[in-house]
N, C-alpha and C positions, 0 to 999 in steps of 0.2 A: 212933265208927267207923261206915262205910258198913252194910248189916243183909249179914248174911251166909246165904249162898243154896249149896244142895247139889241133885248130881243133874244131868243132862241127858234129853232126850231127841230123837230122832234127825228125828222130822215137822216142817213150819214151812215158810211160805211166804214170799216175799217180803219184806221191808219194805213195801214201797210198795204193795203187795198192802194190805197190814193199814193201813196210811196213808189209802187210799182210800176201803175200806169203812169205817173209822171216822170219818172224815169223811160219810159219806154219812150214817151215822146217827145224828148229833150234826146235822146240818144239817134232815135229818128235822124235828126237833123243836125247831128253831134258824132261823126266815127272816134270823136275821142274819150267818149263817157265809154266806160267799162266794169260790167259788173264781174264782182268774183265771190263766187256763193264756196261752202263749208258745209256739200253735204244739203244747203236748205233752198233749193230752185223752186222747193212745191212749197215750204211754209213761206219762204219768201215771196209768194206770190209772182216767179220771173220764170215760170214756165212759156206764156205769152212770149214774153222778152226774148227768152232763146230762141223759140220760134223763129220769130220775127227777123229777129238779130244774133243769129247763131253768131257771126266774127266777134261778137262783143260783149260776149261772156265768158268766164274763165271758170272751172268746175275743178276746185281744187281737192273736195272731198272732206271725209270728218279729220280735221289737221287743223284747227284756227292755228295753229302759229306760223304752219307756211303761207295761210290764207293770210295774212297781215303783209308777211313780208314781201311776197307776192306782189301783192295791191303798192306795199311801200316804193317797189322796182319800178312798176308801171309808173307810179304818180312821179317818179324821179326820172321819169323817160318823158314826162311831156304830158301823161295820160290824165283822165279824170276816173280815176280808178274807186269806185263803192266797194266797198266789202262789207258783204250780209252773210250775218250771221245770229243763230241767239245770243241775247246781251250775255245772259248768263255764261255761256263758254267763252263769247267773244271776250269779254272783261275780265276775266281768271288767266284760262288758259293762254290766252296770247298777251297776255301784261307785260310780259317783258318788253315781248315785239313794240307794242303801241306805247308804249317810252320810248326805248329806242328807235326801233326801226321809222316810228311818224313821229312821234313827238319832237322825241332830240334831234333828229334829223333832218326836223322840217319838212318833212315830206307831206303835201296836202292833201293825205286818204281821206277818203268817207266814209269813217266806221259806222256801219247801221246795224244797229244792238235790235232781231225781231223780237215778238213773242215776251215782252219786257215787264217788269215786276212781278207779279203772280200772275201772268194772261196763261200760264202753262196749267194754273190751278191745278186738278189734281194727280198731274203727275209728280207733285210735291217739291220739298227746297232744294232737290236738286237741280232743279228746272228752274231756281227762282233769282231774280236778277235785282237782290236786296242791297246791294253793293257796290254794283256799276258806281253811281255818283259819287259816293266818298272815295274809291281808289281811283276815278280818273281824277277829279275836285284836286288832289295832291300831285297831278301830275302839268306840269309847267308845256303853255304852245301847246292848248286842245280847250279847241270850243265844246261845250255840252249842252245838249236840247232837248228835250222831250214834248216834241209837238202837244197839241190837247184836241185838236178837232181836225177835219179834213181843208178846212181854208189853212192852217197855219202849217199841214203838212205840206202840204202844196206849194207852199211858200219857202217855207225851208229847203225843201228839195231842189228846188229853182236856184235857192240863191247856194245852195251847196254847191253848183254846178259851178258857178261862177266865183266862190271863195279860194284863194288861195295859202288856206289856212288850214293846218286838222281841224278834225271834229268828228264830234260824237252824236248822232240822232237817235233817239230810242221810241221805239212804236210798240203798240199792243195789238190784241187781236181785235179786243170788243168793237163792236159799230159804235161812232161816236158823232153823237148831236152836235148840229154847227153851234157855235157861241152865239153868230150874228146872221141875220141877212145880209147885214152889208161887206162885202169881201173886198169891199176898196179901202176898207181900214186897213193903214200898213203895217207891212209883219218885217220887223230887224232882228236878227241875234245881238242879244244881251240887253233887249228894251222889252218889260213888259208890256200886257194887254189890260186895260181895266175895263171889267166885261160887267161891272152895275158899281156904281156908286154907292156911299153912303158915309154917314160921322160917326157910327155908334162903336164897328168894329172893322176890321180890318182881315177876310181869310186871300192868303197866297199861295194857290196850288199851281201843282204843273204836270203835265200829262195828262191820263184819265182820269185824275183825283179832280180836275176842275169845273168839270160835271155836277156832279154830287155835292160842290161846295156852291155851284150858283144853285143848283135846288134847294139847298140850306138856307142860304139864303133870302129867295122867293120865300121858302118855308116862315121864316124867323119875322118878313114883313106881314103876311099874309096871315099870321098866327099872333105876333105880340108888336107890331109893329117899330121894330128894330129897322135900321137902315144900316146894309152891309155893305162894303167895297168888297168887293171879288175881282182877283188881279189872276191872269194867268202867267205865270212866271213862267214861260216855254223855254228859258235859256239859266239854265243852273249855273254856268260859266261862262260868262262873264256877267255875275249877275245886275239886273238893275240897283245898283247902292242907291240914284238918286230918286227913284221911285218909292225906293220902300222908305226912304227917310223921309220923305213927302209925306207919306199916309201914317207913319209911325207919328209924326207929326199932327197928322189932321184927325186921327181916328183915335177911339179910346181904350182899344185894347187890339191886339192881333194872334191869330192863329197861321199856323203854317200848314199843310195838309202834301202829301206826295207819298205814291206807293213803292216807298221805299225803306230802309229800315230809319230809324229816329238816331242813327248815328250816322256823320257824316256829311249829308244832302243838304237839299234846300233848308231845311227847320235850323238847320246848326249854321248853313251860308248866311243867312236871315240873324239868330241871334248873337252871333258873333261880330256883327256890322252896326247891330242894334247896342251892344252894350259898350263898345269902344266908342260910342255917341252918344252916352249917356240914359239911354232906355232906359224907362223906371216903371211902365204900364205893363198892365199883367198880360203874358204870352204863354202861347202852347204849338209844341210840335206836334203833331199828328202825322205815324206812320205805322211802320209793323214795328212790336217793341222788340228787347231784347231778349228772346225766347227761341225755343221750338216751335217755331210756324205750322198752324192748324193747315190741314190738308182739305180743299175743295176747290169748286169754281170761284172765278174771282170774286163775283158777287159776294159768294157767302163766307169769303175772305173778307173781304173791306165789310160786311155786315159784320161778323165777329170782332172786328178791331176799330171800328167804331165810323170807318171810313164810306159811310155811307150819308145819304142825304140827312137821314133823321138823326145818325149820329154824330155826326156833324153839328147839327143843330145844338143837339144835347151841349155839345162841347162848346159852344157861343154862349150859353145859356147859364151856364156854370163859370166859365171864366167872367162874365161880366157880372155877376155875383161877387167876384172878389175885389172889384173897384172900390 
């Protein structure tokens, strides 16, 4: 089972914040790390970086699909080539490339999807990166991650450096509360986090949604005396199968939670594992549904669609009702 992690605390910056600077000093002492932006050095947070490290950046401009292939050349030269960009163009506009040109090729880029699910809020769905995980999910030879706090990006980024594998990280903008104090808990691709225990239910988010699902949770004991597992599932690809069969096992119902859309992602990785194993306990996906996505900040995104703490709750609340 995943290590299991207690505690919050309320400080925490960014992802992409913690993305940047770890990269800046991993690259420090690294002329082989290479970043290659799309146009985004200021939302990317790699202003500093160029600075610092003008040789070790590449500024390919608004292009993701030369930016892919680019990065594709580099990593096939030897390099540790990043490319950052928003998920949203990144995982559209350059799909081809990121099949081809890193996936089937094997070439081990570092796609870094900024500004991810609705963190663009109200410059609306064109800006919005509801799709990332189902279209890379079907693409074979490509890790996927969506860090949740500043220890597991930190983490990720580290061991990106050192992977010789693709892959996908995807960061938002919000400041994000640590899970734990303790940051000697270890962080692997494709092994969850179980960040509180509990038998009664079961919520598994990943990214910024895992926030809002341990408040829920805190909520749900602190209000009716429910005891929750709260898993952060930071690795959509290659997902933990032995983890969640463990808790599908141990707990009485489960919810999936991810801001993403309700086709494709983690809710559908999740019950498609579940019912070719015989699941029979009542589950729910939780994400943006299949509509015209309401326009604001993200908050009052995930508050309309229920992906908040309280809504959250609601949705514990009601599915274990139908036990």
């Amino acid at each position: 089972m995943g290590a299991v992690i207690e505690n919050t605390t309320i400080n925490g910056k960014p992802n992409q914040d913690i993305f940047s600077a770890t990269l800046q000093e991993l690259a420090g002492h690294d002329r082989n790390i290479i970043a290659v932006t799309s146009d985004s050095r200021g939302s990317g947070k790699l202003v500093a970086f160029g600075k610092e490290l003008p040789d070790q950046i590449v500024e390919i401009g608004i292009a993701e699909q030369n930016l892919v292939g680019v990065a594709a050349g580099l990593a096939s030269a030897g390099k540790k080539a990043f490319a950052v960009s928003p998920a949203c163009f990144l995982t559209a506009r350059a799909l081809e490339q990121i099949k081809n040109d890193v996936a089937y090729s094997n070439n081990p880029v570092r796609l870094i999807g900024i500004s991810a699910g609705v963190s663009y809020g109200a410059l609306g769905s064109t800006h919005h990166s509801l799709h990332d995980f189902a279209v890379l999910r079907a693409i074979n030879n490509l890790i996927i991650a969506a860090p949740a706090d500043n220890f597991e990006t930190r983490e990720a980024v580290k061991q990106a450096v050192q992977t010789n594998k693709p892959l996908y990280l995807r960061f938002g903008k919000k400041a994000m509360p640590a899970l734990t104090n303790d940051e000697g808990i270890a962080f692997e691709f494709g092994k969850g986090r179980v960040i509180k225990q509990g038998n009664d239910l079961t919520i598994i988010a990943t990214g910024e949604t895992v926030y809002p699902a341990l408040q829920a949770a805190e909520k749900l004991e602190l209000e009716q005396g429910l005891k929750v597992t709260v898993v952060s599932m930071h690795t959509i690809k290659p997902l933990d199968a032995e983890l969640v069969l463990q808790l599908a096992e141990k707990t009485g119902a489960m919810i999936t939670v991810e801001e993403h859309s309700v086709y494709g992602g983690l809710g559908e990785a999740c019950a498609s594992l579940l019912l070719a194993n015989g699941y029979h306990k009542p589950f729910k996906i939780m994400g943006i549904p299949d509509e015209y996505t309401v326009t604001g900040s993200q908050t009052e995104i995930f508050d309309h669609y229920g992906l908040s703490a309280d809504g959250i709750a609601l949705a514990v609340t009601k599915l274990l009702v139908k036990q």
